[in-house]
PQR file of N, CA, C, O and H, with PARSE charges and radii, in Angstrom:
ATOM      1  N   UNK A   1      88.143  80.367  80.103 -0.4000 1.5000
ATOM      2  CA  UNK A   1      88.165  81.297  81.214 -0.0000 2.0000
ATOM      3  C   UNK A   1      86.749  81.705  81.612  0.5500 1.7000
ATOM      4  O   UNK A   1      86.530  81.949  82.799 -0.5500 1.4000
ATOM      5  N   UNK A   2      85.827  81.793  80.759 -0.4000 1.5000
ATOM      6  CA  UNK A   2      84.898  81.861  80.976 -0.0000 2.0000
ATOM      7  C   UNK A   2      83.632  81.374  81.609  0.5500 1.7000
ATOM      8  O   UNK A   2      82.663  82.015  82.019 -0.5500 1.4000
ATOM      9  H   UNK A   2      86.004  81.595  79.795  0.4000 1.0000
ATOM     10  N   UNK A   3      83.897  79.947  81.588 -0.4000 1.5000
ATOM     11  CA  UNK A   3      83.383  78.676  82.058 -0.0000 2.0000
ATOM     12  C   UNK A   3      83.945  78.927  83.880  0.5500 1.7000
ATOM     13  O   UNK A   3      83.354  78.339  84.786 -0.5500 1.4000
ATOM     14  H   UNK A   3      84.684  79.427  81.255  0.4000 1.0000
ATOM     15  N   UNK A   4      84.852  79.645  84.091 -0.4000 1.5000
ATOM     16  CA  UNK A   4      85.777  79.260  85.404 -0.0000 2.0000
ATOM     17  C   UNK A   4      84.915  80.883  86.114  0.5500 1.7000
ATOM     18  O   UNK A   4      84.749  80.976  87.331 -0.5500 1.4000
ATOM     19  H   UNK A   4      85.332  80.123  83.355  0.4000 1.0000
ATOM     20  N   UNK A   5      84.624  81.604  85.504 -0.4000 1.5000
ATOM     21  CA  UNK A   5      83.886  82.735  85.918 -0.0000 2.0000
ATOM     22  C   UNK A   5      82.676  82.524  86.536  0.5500 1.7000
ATOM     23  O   UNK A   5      82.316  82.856  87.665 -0.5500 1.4000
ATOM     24  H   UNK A   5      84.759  81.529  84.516  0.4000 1.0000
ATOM     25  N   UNK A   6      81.894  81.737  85.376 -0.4000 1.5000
ATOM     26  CA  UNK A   6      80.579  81.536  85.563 -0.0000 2.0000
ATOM     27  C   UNK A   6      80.518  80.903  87.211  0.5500 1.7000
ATOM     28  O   UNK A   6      79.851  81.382  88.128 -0.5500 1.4000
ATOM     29  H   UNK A   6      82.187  81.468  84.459  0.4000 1.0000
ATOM     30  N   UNK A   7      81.577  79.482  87.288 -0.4000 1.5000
ATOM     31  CA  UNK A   7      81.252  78.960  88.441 -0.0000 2.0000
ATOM     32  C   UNK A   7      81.617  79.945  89.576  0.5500 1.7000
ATOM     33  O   UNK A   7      81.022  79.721  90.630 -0.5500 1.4000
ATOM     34  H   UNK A   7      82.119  79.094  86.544  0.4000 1.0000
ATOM     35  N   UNK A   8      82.305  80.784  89.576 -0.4000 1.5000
ATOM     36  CA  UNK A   8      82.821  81.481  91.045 -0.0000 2.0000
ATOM     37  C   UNK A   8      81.907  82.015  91.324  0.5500 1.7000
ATOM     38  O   UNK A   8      81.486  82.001  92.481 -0.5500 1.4000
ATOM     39  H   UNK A   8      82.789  80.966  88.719  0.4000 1.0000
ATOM     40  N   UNK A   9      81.013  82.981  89.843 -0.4000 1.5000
ATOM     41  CA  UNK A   9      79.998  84.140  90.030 -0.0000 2.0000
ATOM     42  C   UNK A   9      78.901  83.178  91.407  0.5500 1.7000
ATOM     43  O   UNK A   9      78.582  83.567  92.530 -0.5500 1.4000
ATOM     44  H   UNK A   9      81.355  82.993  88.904  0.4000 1.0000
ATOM     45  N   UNK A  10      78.534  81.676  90.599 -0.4000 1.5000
ATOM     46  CA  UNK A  10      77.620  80.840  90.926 -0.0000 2.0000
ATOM     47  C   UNK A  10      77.649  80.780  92.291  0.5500 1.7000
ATOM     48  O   UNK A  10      76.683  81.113  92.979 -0.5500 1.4000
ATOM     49  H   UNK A  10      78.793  81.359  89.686  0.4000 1.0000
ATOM     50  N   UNK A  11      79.384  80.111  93.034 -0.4000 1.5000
ATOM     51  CA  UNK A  11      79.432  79.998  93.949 -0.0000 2.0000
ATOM     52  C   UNK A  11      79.306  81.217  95.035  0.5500 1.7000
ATOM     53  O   UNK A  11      79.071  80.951  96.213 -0.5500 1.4000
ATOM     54  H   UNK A  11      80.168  79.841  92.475  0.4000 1.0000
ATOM     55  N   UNK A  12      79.494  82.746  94.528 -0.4000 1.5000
ATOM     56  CA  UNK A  12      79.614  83.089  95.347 -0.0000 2.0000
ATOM     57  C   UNK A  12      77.783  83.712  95.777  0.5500 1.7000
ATOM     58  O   UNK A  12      77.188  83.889  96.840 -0.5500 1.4000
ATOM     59  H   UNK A  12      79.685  82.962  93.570  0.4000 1.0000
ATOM     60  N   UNK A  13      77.482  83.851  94.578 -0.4000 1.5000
ATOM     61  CA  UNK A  13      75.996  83.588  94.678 -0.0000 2.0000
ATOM     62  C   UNK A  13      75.409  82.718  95.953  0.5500 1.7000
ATOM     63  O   UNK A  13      74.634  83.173  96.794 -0.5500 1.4000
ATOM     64  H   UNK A  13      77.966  83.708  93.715  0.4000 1.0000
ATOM     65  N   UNK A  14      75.696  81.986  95.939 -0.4000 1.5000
ATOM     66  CA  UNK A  14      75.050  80.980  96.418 -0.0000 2.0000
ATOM     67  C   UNK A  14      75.649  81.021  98.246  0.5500 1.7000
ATOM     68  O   UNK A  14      74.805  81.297  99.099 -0.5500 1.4000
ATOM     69  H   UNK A  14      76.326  81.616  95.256  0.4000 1.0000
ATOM     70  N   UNK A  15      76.595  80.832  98.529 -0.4000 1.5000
ATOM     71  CA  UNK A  15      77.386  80.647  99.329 -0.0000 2.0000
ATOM     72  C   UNK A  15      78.958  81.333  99.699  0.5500 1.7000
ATOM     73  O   UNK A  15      80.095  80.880  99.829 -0.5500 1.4000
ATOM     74  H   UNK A  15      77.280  80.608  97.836  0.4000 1.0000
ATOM     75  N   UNK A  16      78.003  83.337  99.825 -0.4000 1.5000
ATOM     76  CA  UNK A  16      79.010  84.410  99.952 -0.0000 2.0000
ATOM     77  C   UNK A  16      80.037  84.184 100.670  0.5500 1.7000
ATOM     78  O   UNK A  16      81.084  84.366 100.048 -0.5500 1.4000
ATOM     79  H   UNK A  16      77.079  83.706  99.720  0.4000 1.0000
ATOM     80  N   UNK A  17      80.197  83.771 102.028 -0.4000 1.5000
ATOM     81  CA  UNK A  17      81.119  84.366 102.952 -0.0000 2.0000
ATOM     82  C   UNK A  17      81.766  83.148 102.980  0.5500 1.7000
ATOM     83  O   UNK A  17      82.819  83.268 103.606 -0.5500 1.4000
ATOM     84  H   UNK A  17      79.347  83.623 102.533  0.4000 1.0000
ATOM     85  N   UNK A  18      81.522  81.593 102.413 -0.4000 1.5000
ATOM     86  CA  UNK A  18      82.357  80.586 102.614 -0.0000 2.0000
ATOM     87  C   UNK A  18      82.917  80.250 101.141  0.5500 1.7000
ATOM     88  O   UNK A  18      83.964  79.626 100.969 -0.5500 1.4000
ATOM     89  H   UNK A  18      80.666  81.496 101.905  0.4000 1.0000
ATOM     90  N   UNK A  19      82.309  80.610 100.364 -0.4000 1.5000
ATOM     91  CA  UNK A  19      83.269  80.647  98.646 -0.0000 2.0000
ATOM     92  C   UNK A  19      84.753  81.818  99.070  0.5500 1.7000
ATOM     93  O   UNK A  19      85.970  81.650  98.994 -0.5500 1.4000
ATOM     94  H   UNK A  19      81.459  81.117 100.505  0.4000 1.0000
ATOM     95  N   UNK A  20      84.048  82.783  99.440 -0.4000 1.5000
ATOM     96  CA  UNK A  20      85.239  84.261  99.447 -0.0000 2.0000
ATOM     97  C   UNK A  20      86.525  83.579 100.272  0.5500 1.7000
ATOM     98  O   UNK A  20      87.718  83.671  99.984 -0.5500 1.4000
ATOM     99  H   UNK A  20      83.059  82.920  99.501  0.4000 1.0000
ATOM    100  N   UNK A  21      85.713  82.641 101.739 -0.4000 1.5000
ATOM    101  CA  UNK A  21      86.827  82.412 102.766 -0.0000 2.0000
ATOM    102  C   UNK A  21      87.519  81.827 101.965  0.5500 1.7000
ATOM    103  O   UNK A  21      88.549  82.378 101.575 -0.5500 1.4000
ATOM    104  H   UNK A  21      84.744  82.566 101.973  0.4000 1.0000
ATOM    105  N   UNK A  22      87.157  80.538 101.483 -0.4000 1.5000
ATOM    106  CA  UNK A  22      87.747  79.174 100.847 -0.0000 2.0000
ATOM    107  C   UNK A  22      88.907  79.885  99.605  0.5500 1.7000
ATOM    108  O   UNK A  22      90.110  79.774  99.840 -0.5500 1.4000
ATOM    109  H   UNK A  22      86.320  80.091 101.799  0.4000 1.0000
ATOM    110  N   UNK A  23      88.611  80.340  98.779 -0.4000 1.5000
ATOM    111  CA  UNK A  23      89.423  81.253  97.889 -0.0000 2.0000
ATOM    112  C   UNK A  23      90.174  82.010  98.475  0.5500 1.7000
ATOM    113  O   UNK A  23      91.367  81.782  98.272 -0.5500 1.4000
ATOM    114  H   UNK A  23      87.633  80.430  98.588  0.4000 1.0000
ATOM    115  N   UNK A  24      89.910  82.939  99.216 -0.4000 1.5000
ATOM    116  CA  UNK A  24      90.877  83.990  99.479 -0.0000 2.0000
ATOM    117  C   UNK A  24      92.095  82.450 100.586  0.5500 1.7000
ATOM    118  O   UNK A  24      93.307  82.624 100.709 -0.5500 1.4000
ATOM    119  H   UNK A  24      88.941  83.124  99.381  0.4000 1.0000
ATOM    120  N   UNK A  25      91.666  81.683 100.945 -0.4000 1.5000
ATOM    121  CA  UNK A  25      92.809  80.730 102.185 -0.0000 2.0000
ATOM    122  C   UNK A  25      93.779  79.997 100.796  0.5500 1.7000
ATOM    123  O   UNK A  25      94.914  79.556 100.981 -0.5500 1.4000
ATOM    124  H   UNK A  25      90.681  81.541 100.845  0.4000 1.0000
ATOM    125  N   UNK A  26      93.179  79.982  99.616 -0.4000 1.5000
ATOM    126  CA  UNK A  26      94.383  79.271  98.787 -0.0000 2.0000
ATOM    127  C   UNK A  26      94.517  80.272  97.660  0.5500 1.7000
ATOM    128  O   UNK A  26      93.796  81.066  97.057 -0.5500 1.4000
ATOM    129  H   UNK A  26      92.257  80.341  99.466  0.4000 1.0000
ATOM    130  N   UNK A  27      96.028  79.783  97.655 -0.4000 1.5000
ATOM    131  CA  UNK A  27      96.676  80.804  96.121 -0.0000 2.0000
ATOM    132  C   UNK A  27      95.921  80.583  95.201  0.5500 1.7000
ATOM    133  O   UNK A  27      95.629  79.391  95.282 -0.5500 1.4000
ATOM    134  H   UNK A  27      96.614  79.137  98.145  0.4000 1.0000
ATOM    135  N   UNK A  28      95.375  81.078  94.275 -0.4000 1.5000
ATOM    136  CA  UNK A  28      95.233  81.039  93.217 -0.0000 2.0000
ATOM    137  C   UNK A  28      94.311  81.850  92.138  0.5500 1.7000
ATOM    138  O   UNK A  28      93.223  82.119  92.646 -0.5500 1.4000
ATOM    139  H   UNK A  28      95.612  82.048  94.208  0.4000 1.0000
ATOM    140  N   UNK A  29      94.419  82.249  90.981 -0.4000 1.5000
ATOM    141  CA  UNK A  29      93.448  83.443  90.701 -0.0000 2.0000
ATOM    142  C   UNK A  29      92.070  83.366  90.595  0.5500 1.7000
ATOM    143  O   UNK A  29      91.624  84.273  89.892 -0.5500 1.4000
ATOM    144  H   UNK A  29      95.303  82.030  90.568  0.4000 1.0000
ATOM    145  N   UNK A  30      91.274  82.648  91.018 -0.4000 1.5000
ATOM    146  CA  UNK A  30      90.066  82.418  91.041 -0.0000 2.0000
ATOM    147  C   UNK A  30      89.730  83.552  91.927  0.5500 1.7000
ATOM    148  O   UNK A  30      88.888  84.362  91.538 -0.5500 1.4000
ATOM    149  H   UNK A  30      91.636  81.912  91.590  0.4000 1.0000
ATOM    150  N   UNK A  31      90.457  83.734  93.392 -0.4000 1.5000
ATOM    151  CA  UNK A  31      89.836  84.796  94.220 -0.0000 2.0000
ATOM    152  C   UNK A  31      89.921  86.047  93.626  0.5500 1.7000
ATOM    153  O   UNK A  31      89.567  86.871  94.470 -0.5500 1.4000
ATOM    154  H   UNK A  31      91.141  83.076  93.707  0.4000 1.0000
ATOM    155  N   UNK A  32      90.261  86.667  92.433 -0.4000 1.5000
ATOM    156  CA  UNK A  32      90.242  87.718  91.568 -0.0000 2.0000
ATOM    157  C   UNK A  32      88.851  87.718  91.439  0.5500 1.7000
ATOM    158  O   UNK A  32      88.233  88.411  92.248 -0.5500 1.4000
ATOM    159  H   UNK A  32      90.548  85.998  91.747  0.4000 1.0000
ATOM    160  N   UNK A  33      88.007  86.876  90.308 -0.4000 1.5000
ATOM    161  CA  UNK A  33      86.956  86.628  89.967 -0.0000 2.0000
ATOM    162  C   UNK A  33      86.158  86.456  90.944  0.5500 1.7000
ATOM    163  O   UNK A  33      85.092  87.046  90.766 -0.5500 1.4000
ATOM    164  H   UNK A  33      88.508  86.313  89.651  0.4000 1.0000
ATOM    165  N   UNK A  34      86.254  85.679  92.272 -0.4000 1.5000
ATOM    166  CA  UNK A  34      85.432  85.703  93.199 -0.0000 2.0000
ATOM    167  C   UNK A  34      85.005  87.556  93.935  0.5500 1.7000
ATOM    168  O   UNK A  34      84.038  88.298  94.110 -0.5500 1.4000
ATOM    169  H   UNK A  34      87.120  85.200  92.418  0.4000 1.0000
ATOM    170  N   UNK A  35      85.999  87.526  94.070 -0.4000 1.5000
ATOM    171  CA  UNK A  35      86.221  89.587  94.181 -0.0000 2.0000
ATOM    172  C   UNK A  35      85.383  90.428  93.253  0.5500 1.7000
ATOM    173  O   UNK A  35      84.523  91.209  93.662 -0.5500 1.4000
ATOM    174  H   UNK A  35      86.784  86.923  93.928  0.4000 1.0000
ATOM    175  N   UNK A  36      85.663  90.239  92.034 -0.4000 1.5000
ATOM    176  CA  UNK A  36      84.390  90.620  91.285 -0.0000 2.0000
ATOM    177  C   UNK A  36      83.098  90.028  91.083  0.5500 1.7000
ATOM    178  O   UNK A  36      82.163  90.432  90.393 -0.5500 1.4000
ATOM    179  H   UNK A  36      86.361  89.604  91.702  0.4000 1.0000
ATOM    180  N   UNK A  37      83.158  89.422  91.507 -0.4000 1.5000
ATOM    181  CA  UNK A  37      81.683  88.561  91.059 -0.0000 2.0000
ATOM    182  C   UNK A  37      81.036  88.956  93.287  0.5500 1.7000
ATOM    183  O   UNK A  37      79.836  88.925  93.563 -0.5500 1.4000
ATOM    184  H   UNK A  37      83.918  89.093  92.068  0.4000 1.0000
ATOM    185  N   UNK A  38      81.637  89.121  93.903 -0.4000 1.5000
ATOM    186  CA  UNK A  38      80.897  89.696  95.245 -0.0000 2.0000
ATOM    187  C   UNK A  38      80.567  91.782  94.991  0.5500 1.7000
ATOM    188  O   UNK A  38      79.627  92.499  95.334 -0.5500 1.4000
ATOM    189  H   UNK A  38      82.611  89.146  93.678  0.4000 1.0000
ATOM    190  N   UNK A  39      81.656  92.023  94.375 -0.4000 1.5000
ATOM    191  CA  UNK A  39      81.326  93.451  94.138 -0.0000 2.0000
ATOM    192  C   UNK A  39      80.176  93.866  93.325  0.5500 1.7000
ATOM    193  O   UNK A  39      79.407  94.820  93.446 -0.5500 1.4000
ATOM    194  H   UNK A  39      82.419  91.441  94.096  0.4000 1.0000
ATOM    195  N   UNK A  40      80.270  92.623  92.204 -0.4000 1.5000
ATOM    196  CA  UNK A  40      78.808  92.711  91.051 -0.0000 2.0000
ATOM    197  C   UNK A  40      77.894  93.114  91.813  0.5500 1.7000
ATOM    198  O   UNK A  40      77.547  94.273  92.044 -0.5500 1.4000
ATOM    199  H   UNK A  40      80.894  91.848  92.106  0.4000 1.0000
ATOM    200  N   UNK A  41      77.244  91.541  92.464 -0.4000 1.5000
ATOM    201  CA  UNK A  41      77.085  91.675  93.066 -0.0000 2.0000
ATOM    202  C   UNK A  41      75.707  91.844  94.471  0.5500 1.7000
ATOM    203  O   UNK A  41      74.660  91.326  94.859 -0.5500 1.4000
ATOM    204  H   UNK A  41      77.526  90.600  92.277  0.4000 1.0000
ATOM    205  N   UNK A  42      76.965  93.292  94.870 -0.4000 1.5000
ATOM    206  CA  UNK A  42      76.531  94.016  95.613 -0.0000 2.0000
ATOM    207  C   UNK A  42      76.777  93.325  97.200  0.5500 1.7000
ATOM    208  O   UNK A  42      75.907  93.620  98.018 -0.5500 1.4000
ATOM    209  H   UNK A  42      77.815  93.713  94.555  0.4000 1.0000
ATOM    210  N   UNK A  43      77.839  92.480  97.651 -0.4000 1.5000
ATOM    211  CA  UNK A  43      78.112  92.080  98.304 -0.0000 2.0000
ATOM    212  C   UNK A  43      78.547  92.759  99.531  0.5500 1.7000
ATOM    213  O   UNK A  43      79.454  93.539  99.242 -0.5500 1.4000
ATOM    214  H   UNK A  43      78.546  92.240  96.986  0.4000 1.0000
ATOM    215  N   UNK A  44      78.220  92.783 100.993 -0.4000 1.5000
ATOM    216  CA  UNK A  44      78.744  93.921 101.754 -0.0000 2.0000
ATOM    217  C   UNK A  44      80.151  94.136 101.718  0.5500 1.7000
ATOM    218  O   UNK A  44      80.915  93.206 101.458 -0.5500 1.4000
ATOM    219  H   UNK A  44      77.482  92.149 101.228  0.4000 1.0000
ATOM    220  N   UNK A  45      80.550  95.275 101.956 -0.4000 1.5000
ATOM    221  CA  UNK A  45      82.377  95.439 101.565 -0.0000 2.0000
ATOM    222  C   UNK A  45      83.062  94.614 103.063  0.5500 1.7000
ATOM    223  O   UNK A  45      83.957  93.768 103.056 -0.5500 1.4000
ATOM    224  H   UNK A  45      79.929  96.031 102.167  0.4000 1.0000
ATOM    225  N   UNK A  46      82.317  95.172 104.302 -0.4000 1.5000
ATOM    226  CA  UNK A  46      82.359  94.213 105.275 -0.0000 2.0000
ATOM    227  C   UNK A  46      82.506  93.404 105.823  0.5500 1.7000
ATOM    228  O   UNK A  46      83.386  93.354 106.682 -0.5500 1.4000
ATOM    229  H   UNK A  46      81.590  95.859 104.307  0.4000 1.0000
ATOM    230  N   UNK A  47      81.677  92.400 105.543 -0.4000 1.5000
ATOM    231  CA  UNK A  47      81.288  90.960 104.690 -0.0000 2.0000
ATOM    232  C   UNK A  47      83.072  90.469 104.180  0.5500 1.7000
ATOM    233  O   UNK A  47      84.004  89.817 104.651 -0.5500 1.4000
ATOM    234  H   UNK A  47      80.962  92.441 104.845  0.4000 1.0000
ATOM    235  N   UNK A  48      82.734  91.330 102.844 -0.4000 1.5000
ATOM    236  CA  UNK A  48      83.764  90.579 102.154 -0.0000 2.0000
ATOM    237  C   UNK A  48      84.979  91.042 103.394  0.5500 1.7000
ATOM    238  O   UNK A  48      85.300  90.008 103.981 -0.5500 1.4000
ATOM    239  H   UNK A  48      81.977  91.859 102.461  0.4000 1.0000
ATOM    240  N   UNK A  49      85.555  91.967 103.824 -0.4000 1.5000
ATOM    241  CA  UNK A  49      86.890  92.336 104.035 -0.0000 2.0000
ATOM    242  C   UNK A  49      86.592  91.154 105.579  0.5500 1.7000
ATOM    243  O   UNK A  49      87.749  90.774 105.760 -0.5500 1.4000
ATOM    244  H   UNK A  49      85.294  92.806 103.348  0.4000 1.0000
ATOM    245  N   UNK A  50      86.037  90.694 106.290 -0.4000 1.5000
ATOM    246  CA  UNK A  50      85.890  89.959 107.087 -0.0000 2.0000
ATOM    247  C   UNK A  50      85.987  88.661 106.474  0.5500 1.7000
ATOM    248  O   UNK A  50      86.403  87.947 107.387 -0.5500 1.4000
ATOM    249  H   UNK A  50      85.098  91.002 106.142  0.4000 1.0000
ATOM    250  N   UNK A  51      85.811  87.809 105.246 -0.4000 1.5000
ATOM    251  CA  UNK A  51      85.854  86.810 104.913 -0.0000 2.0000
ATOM    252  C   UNK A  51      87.135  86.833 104.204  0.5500 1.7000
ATOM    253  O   UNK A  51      87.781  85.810 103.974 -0.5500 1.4000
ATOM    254  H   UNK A  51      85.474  88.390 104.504  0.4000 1.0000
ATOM    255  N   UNK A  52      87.330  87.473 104.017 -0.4000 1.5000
ATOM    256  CA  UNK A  52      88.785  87.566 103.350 -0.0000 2.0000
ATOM    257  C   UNK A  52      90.267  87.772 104.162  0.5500 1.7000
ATOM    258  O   UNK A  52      91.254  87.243 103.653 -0.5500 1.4000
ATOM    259  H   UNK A  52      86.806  88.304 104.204  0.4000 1.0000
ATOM    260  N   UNK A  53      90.391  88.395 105.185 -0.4000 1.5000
ATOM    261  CA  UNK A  53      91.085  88.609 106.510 -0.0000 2.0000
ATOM    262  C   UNK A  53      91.093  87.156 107.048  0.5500 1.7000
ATOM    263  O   UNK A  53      92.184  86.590 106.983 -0.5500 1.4000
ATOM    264  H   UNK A  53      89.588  88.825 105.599  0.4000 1.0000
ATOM    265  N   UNK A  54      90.035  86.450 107.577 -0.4000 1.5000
ATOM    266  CA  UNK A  54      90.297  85.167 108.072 -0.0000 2.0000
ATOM    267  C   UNK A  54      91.023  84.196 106.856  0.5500 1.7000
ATOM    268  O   UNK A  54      92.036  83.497 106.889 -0.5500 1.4000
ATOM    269  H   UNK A  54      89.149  86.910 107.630  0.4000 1.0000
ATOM    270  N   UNK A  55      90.239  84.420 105.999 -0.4000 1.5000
ATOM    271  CA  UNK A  55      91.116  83.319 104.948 -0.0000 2.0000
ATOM    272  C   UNK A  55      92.608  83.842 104.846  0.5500 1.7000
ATOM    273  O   UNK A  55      93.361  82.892 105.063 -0.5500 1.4000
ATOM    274  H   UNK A  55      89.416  84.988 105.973  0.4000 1.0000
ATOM    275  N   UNK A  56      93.257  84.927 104.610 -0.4000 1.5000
ATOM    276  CA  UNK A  56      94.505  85.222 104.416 -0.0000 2.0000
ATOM    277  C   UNK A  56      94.756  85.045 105.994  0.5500 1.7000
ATOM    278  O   UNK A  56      95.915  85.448 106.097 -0.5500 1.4000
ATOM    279  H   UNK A  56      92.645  85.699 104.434  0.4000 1.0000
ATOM    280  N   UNK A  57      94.424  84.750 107.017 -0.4000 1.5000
ATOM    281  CA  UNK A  57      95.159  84.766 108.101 -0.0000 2.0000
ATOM    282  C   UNK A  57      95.532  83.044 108.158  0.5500 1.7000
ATOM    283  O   UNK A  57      96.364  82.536 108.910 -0.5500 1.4000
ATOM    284  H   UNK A  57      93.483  84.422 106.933  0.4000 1.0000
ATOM    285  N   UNK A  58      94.903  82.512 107.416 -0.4000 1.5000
ATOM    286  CA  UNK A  58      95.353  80.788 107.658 -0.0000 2.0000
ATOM    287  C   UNK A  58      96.808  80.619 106.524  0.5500 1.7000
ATOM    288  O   UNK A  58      97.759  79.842 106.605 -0.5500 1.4000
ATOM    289  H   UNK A  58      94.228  82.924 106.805  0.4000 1.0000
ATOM    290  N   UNK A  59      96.488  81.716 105.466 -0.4000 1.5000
ATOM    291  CA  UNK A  59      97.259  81.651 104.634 -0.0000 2.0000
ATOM    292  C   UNK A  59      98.817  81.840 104.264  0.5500 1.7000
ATOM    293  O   UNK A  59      99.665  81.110 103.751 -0.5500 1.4000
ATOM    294  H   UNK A  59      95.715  82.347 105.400  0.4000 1.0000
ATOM    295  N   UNK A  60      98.801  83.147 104.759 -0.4000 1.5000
ATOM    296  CA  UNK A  60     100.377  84.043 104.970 -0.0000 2.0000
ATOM    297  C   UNK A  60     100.674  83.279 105.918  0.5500 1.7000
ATOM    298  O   UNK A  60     101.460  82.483 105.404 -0.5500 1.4000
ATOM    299  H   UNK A  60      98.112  83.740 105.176  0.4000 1.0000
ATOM    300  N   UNK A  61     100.508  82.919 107.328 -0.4000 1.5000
ATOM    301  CA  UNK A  61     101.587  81.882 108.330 -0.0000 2.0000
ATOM    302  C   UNK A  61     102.004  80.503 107.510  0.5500 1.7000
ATOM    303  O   UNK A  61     103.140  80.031 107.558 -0.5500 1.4000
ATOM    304  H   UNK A  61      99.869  83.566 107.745  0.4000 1.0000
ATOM    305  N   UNK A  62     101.145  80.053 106.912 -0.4000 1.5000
ATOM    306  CA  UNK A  62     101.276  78.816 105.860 -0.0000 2.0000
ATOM    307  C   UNK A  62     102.569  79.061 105.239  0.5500 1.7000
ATOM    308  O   UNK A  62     103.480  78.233 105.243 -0.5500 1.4000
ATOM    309  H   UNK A  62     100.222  80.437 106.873  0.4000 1.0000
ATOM    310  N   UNK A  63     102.639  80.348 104.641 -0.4000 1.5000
ATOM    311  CA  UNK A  63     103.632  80.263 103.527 -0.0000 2.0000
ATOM    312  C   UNK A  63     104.727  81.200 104.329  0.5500 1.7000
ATOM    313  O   UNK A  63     105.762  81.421 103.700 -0.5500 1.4000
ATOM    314  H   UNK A  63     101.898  81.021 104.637  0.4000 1.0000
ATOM    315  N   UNK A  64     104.681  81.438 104.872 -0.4000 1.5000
ATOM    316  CA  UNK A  64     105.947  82.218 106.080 -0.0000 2.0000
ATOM    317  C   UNK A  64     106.543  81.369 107.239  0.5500 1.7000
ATOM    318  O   UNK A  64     107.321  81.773 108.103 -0.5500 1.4000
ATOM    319  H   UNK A  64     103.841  81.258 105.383  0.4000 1.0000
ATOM    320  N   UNK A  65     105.910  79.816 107.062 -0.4000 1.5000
ATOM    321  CA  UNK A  65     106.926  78.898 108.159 -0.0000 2.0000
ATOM    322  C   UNK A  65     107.735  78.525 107.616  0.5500 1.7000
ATOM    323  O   UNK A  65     108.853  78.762 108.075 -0.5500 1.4000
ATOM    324  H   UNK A  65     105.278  79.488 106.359  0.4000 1.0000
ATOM    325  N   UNK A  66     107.625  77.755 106.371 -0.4000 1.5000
ATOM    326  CA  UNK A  66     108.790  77.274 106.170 -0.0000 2.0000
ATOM    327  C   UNK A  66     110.072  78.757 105.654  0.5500 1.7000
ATOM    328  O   UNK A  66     111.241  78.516 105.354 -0.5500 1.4000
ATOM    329  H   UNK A  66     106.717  77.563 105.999  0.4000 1.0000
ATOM    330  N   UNK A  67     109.649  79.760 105.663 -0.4000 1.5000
ATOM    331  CA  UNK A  67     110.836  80.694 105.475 -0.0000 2.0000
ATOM    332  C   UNK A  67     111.628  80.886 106.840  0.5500 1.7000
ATOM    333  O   UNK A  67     112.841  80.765 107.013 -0.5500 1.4000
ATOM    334  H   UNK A  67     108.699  79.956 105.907  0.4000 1.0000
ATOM    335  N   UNK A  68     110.743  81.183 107.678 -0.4000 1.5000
ATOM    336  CA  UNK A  68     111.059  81.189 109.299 -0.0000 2.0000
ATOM    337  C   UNK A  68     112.070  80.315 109.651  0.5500 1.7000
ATOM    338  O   UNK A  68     113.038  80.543 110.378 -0.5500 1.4000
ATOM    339  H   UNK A  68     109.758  81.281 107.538  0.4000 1.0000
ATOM    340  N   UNK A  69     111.664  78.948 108.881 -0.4000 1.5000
ATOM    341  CA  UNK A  69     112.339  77.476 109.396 -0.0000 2.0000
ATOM    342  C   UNK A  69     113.682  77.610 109.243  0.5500 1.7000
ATOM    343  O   UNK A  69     114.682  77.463 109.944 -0.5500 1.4000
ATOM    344  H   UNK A  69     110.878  78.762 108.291  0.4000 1.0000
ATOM    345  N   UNK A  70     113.324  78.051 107.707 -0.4000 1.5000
ATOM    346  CA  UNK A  70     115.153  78.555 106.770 -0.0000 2.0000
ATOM    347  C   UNK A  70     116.182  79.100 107.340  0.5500 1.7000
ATOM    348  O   UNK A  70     117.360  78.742 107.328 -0.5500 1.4000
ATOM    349  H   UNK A  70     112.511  78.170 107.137  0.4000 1.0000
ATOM    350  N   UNK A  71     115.618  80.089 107.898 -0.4000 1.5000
ATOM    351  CA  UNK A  71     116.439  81.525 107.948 -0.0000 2.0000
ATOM    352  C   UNK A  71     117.412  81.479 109.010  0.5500 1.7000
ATOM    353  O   UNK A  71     118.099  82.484 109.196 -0.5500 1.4000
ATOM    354  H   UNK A  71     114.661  80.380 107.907  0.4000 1.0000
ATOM    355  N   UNK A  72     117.595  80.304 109.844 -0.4000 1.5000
ATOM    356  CA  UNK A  72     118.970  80.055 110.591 -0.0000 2.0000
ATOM    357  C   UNK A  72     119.998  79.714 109.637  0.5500 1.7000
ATOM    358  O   UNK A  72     121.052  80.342 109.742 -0.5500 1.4000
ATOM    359  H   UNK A  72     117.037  79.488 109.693  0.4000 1.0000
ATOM    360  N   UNK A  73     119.923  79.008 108.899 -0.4000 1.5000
ATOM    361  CA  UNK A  73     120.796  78.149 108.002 -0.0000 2.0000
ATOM    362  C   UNK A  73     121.171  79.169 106.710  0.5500 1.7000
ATOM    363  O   UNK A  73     121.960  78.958 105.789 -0.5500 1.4000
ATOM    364  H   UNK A  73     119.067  78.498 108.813  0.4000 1.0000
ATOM    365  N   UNK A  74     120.256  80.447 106.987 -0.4000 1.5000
ATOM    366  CA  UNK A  74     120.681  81.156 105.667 -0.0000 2.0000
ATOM    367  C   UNK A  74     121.758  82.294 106.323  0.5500 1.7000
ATOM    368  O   UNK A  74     122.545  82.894 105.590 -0.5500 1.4000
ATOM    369  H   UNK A  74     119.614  80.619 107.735  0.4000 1.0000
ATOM    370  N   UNK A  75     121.722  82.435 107.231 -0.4000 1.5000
ATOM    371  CA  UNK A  75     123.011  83.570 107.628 -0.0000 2.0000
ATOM    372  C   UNK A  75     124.647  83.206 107.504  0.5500 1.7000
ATOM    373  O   UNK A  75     125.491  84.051 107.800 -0.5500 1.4000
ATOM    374  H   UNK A  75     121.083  81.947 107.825  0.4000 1.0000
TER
END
């Protein structure tokens, strides 16, 4: 787990607002660690809540079509 820290801290180091996007657009818990490792830090809250908003906006429609698709066939 630790090894998986180091790289997020790295990436987000390196490449704030497109590590945060890229993480926050797919499931998975890395964007936890990316979250802390921008707060470490000292990352704008801004920043982040703007890179993070676009990524969850590609995200939630992703996973809310195929429910959409369903939901004739489920009544």
């Amino acid at each position: 787990m630790g090894a998986m820290n180091d790289r997020v801290r790295a990436g987000v180091e390196r490449q704030s607002f497109v590590a945060l996007f890229l993480l926050s657009a797919i499931p998975n818990p890395r964007f936890d660690a990316a979250g802390v490792a921008a707060g470490s830090l000292g990352y704008s809250l801004v920043r982040y809540w703007v890179a993070v908003v676009l990524g969850k906006t590609i995200i939630y429609p992703a996973i809310a079509s195929p429910g959409g698709a369903l939901a004739p066939w489920l009544r």
